[in-house]
C-alpha positions in Angstrom: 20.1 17.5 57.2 22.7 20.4 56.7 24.9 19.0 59.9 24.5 15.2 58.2 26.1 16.7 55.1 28.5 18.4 56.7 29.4 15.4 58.9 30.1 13.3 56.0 31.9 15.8 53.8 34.1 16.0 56.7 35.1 12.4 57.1 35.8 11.7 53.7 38.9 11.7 51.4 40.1 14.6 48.9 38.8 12.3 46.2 35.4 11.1 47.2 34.6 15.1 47.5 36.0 15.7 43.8 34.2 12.8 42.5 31.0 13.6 44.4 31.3 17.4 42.8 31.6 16.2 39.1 28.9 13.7 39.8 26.6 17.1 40.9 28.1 19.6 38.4 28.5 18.0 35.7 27.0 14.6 34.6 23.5 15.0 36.5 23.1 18.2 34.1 24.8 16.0 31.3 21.7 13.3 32.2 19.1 15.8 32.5 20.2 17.6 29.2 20.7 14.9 26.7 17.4 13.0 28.3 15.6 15.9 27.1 17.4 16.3 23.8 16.3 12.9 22.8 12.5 13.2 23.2 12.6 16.1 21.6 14.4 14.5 18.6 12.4 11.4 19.1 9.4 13.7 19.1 10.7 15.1 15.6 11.2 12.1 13.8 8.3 10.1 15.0 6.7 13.0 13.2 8.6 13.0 9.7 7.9 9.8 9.5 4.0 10.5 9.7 4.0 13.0 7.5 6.1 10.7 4.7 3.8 7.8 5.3 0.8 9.9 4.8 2.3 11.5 1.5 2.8 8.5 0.6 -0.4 7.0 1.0 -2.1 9.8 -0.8 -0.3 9.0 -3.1 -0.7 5.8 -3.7 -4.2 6.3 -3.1 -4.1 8.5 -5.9 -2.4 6.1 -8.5 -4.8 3.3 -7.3 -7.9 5.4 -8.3 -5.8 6.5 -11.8 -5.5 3.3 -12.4 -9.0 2.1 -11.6 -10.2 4.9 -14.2 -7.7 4.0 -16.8 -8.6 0.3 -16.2 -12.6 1.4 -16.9 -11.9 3.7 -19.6 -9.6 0.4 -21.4 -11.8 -1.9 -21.1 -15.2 0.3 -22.1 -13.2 0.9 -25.3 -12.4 -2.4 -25.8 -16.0 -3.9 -25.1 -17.5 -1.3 -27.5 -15.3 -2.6 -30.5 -17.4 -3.9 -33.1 -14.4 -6.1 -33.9 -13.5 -7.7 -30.5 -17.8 -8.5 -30.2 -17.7 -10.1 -33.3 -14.6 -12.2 -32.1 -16.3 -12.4 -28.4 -19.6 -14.1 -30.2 -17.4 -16.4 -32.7 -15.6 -17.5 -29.6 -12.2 -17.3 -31.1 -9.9 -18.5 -28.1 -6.6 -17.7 -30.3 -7.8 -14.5 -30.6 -8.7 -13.9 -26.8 -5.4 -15.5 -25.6 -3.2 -12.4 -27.8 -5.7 -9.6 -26.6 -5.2 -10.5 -23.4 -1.5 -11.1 -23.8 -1.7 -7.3 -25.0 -3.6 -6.0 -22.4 -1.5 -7.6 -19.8 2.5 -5.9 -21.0 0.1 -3.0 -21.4 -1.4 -3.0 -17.3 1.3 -5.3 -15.4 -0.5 -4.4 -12.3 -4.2 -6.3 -13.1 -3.6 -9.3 -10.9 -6.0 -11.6 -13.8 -7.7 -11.6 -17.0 -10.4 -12.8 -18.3 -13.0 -12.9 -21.3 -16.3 -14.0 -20.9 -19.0 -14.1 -23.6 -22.6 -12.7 -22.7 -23.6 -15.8 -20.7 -20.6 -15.2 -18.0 -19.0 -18.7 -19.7 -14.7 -18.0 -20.0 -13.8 -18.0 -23.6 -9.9 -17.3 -22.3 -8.0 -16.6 -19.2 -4.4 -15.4 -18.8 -2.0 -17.9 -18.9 -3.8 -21.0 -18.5 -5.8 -23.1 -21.0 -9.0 -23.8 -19.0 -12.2 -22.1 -20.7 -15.7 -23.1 -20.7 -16.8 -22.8 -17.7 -19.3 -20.5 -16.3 -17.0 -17.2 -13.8 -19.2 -16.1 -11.3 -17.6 -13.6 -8.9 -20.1 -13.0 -6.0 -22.6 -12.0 -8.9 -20.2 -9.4 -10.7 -19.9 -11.3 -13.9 -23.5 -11.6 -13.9 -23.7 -7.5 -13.2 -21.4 -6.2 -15.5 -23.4 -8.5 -18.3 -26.9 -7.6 -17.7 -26.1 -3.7 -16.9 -23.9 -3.6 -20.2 -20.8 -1.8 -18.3 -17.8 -3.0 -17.5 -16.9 -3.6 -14.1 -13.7 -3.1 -12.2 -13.7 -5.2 -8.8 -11.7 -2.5 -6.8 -15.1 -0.5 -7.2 -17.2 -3.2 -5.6 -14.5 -4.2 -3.2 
């Protein structure tokens, strides 16, 4: 192998053996190096990016289930108001429509609202005039009547 080395070294030019040399000293090293050098900065950011994302999703985490609470808290306030009953049993639509108009610039993150009186029938819904007919969300209405409490439907989903 040696003598095929030499044997070639020998018949070629100044140039080729210059050129060869760099190739050896100086880019292979470069290749090696910088190949390196960018898995290991690959490697670092791959991982500050995990740790963001999870910070992040705690976080958000965190302000869904604040919300959730305040939502319940709202709402169980709002249902024990002797007022809004007595409006809930006259079935005062005008009524319904500006508390829920309220409630909405209040929580611009609840995605609908709606009142119902005691039999589940809608006595107003967010910006829409249909009432009268009977909600029934895969039996939550029906729940949160008969067990007295409201109900927030990220805690069933």
């Amino acid at each position: 192998m040696k003598q095929n080395i030499r044997k070639m070294l020998r018949n070629t030019t100044l140039g080729t053996k210059m050129i060869t040399g760099f190739v050896s000293v100086i880019i292979i090293p470069m290749l090696l190096l910088s190949s390196t050098s960018y898995r290991v900065v690959s490697r670092q950011i791959i991982q500050e990016a995990n740790e963001k994302i999870e910070i992040n999703i705690r976080r958000a985490l965190k302000e869904y289930d604040r919300r959730g609470r305040e939502m319940g808290l709202g709402m169980g306030q709002a249902a024990a108001g002797e007022v809004i009953r007595g409006m809930i049993q006259q079935r005062n639509r005008e009524w319904a429509n500006k508390t829920l108009r309220r409630f909405e610039e209040a929580r611009t993150y609840v995605d609908f609202w709606i009142i119902t009186d005691t039999e589940g029938r809608v006595i107003s819904r967010l910006n829409t005039n249909a009432h009268g007919d009977l909600l029934e969300i895969n039996g939550l209405v029906s729940r949160a009547i008969s067990s007295g409490k409201q109900l927030i439907s990220s805690e069933i989903l």
